[in-house]
C-alpha positions as CSV (number, residue, x, y, z in Angstrom):
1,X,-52.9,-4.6,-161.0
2,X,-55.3,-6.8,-162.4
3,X,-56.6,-4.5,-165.4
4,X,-52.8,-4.3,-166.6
5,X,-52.8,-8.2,-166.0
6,X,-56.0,-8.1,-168.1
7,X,-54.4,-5.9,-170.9
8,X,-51.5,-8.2,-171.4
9,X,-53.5,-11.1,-171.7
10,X,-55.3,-9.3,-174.5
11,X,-52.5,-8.5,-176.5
12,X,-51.5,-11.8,-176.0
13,X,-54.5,-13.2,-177.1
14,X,-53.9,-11.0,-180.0
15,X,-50.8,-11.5,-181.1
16,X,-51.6,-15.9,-180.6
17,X,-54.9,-15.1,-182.1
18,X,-56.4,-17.1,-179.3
19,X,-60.1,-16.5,-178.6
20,X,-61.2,-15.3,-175.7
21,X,-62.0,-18.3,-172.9
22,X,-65.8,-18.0,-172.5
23,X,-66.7,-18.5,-168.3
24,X,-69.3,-20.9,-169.0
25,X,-67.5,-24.7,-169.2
26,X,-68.4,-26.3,-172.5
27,X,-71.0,-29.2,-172.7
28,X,-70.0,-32.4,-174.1
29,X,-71.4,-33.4,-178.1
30,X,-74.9,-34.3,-177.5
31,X,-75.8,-32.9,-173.9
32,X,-76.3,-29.1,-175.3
33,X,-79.9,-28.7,-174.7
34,X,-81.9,-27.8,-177.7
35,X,-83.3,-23.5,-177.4
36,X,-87.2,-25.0,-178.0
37,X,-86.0,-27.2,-174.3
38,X,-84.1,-23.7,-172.8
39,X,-87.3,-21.5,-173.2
40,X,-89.6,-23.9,-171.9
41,X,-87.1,-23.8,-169.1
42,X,-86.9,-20.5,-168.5
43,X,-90.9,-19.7,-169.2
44,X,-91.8,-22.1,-166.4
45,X,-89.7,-20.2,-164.1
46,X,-89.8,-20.7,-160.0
47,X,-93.3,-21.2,-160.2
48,X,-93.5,-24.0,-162.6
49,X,-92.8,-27.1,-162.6
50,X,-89.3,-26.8,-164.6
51,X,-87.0,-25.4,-162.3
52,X,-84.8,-23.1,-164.0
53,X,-80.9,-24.6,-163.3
54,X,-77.7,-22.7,-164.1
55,X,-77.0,-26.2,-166.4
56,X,-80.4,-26.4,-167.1
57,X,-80.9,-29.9,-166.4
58,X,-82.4,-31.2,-163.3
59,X,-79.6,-32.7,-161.1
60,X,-80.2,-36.5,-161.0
61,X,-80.5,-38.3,-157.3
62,X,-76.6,-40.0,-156.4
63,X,-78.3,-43.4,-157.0
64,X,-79.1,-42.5,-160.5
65,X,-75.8,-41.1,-161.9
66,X,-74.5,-43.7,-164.5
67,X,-70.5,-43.2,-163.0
68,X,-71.6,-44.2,-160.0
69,X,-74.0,-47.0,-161.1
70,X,-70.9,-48.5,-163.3
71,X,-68.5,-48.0,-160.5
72,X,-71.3,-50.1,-158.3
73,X,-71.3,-52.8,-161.0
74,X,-67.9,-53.5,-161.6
75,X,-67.2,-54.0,-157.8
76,X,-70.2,-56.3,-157.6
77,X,-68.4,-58.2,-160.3
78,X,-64.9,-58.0,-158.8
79,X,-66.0,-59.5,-155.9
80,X,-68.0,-62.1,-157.4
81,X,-65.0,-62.9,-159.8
82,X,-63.2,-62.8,-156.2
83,X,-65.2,-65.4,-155.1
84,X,-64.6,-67.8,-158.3
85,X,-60.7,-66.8,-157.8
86,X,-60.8,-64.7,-160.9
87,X,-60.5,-61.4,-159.3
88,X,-57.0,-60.4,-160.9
89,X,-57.8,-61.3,-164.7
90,X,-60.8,-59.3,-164.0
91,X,-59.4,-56.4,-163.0
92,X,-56.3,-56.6,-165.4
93,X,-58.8,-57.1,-168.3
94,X,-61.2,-54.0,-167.1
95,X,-57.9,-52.2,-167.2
96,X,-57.1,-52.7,-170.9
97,X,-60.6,-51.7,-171.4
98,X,-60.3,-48.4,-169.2
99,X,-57.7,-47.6,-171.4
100,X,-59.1,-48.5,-174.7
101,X,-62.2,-46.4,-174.0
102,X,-60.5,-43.8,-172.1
103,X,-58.4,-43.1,-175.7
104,X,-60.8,-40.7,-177.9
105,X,-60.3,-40.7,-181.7
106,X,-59.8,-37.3,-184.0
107,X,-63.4,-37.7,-184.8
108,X,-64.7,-37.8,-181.8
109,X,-63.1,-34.7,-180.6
110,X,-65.3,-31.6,-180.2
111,X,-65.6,-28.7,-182.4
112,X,-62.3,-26.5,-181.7
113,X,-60.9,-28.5,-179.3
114,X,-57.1,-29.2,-180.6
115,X,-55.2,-32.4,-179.4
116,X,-52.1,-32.6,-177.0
117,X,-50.1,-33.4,-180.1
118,X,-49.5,-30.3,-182.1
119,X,-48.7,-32.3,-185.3
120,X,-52.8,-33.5,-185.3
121,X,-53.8,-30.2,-184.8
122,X,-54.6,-27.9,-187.9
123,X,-51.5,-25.7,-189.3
124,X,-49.4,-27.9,-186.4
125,X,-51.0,-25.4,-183.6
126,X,-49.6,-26.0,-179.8
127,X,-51.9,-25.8,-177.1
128,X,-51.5,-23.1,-174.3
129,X,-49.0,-23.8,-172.2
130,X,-46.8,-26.0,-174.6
131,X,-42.8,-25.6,-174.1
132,X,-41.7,-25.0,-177.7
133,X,-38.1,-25.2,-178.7
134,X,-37.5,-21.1,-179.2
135,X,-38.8,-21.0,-175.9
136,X,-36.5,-23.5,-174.1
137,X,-33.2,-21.6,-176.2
138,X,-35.0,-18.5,-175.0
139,X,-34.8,-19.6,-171.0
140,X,-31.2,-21.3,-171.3
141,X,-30.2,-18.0,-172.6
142,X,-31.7,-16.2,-170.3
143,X,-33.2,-14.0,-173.7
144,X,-36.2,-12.0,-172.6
145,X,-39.4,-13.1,-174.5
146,X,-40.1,-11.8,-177.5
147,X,-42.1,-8.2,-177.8
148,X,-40.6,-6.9,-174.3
C-alpha cells in the first residue's frame, strides 16, 4: 500500500511540478553553518572536542536560550509594571509589538518559501493544501478530480 501511495504522490508531484520535500527541516537565513565549520565538525569526531550533532550546533543549556531569556524578561517587567499599576498598558502594548514583529515582510521571506496569499507568490502559485474554486465546484458536484 504504501509504494502505490508513494507513486501517486509522484505523479502528483509531477503533474504540480512540486519538488520533492527534503526530510531534513530547513534552517532559518543566517543559522546554516558555513562547510569550512561542518568539516571541522565532523573531523573532530567523538573523540574531539566538537561533538558531531545531527544540527551541528552544540545544544545551548535552558538558561541560555534567548526565547526563554525574553520570556524571563518580560514577566520580570510585567510584574514590576504590576507593581506601579501599569500592568495592563504593558501587556496591551507588548501585544501590538508581538504582532508587529511576528508579521515578516516579502523580503525577509526565505529562498522558495511562497506566502499564504497566492497573489504574492510568483505566477499567483497556491500553496499545498489551498481550496481553489475548481476544486470547491468539483466537491459540490460531486465531479471526480481531474486525471481519475
Amino acid at each position: 500500500m504504501s509504494a502505490a501511495v508513494e507513486r501517486r504522490l509522484a505523479l502528483f508531484r509531477a503533474a504540480r511540478r512540486i519538488p520533492a520535500v527534503s526530510p531534513r527541516p530547513a534552517e532559518p537565513p543566517g543559522k546554516a553553518a558555513a562547510p569550512e565549520a561542518a568539516e571541522g565538525e565532523r573531523a573532530a569526531g567523538p573523540g574531539g572536542s566538537a561533538e558531531a550533532r545531527p544540527g551541528g550546533a552544540a545544544a545551548a543549556p535552558v538558561w541560555a536560550r534567548p526565547l526563554l531569556l525574553k520570556v524571563l524578561l518580560w514577566a520580570v517587567l510585567l510584574a514590576l509594571f504590576a507593581e506601579l499599576e501599569l500592568g495592563l498598558p504593558y501587556f496591551v502594548l507588548s501585544l501590538l509589538y508581538w504582532m508587529y514583529a511576528g508579521t515578516r515582510g516579502p523580503a525577509e521571506r526565505r529562498r522558495g518559501e511562497l506566502s499564504a496569499y497566492s497573489v504574492f507568490n510568483p505566477g499567483c502559485a497556491a500553496i499545498a493544501g489551498t481550496l481553489t474554486a475548481e476544486q470547491l465546484e468539483r466537491e459540490l458536484y460531486y465531479r471526480p478530480a481531474a486525471g481519475r
